[in-house]
N, C-alpha and C positions, 0 to 999 in steps of 0.2 A: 486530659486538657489538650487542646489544641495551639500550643502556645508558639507562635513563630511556622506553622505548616500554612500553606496555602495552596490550594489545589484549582486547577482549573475544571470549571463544570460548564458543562453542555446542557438541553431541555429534557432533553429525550429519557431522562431517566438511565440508573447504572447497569442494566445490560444493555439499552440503547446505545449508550455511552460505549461500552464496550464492544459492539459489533461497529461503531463507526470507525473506532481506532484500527480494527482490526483488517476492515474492507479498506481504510488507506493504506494501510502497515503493504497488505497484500498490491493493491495496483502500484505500490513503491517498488515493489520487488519485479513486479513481472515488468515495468516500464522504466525504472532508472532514476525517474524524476517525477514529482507531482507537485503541480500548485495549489493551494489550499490558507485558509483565512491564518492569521499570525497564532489567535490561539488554538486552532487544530493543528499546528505546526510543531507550534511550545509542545503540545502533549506528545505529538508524533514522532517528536528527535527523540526524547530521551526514550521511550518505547522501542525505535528503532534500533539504537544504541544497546541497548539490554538485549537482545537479538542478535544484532553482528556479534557480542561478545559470546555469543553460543553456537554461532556455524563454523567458526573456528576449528574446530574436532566433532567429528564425527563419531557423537557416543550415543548409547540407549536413552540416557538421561539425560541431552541436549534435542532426541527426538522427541522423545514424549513429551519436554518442557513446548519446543516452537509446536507440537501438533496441539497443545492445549492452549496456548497462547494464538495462535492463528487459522488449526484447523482447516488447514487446505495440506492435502497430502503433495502435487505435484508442487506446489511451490516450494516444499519442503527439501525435495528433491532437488530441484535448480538451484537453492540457496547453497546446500552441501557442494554439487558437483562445480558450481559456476562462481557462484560470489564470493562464501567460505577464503579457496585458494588463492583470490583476488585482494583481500584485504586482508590476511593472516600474516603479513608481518607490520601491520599497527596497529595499536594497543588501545586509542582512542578516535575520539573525530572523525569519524567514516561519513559523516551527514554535511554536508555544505549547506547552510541557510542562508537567501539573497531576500531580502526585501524590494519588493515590485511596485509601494506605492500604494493608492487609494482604489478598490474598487469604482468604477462611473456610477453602477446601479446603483448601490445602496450606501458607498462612501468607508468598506469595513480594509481595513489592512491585510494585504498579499501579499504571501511568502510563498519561495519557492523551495522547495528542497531536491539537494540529489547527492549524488556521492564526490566524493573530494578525491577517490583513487578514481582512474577512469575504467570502469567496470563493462565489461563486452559478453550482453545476453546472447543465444541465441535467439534471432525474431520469426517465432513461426508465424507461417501464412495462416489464416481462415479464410475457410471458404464460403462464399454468401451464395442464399439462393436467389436465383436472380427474382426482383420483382413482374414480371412482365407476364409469369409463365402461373404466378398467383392471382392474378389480375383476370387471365383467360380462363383457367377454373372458375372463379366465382362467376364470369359470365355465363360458361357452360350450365353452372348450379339453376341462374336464373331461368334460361330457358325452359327446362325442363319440370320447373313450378306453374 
């Protein structure tokens, strides 16, 4: 019986479901902060929550739990070496949620989320390739048809 449980659902069906929580879970980690609709929010604190309480120590059984839970190895990494150290001495509330108001487009509620300790990633660079130099290939290709 489901008596008093109420769970938040998405369209996409439950691995859908499960791969979105998990692609936020992740750009939360690598960026600090994300904004996202109130109830991907609702789903994504306590997710994330269950999480910080596992980079806390660095154990076999806290690795394999985040790699099956989130399945990016390098994140997994940064969480241990960078965040982990950063919020191990509290116990709870590592998530700040601010309410942003109405969407313009389509009227849905924004939330923001980030952490409530101030957490210092390293930001690496990437490197783009330049557009200009893709541009002059594809002209070279034309010629030569």
């Amino acid at each position: 019986m489901r008596h008093r449980l109420k769970k938040i659902k998405f369209r996409g069906g439950k691995d859908a479901n499960k791969m979105l929580v998990r692609k936020l879970a992740v750009n939360f980690f690598e960026h600090g902060k994300i904004t996202t609709t109130r109830a991907k929010a609702k789903v994504l604190t306590s997710f994330l929550e269950k999480i910080c309480s596992k980079i806390k120590q660095e154990t076999e059984a806290n690795k394999n739990y985040l790699f099956k839970k989130l399945g990016n190895g390098k994140t997994i990494k940064t969480l241990f070496k960078e965040i982990g150290p950063a919020i191990k001495a509290k116990t709870s509330g590592h998530i700040k949620k601010t309410n942003l108001g109405m969407r313009l487009s389509d009227g849905s509620e924004m939330m923001k989320l980030e952490w409530s300790i101030p957490v210092v990633l390293e930001n690496k660079k990437t490197v783009k390739t330049p557009t200009k130099t893709v541009k002059a290939v594809k002209k070279v290709d034309e010629k030569n048809k």
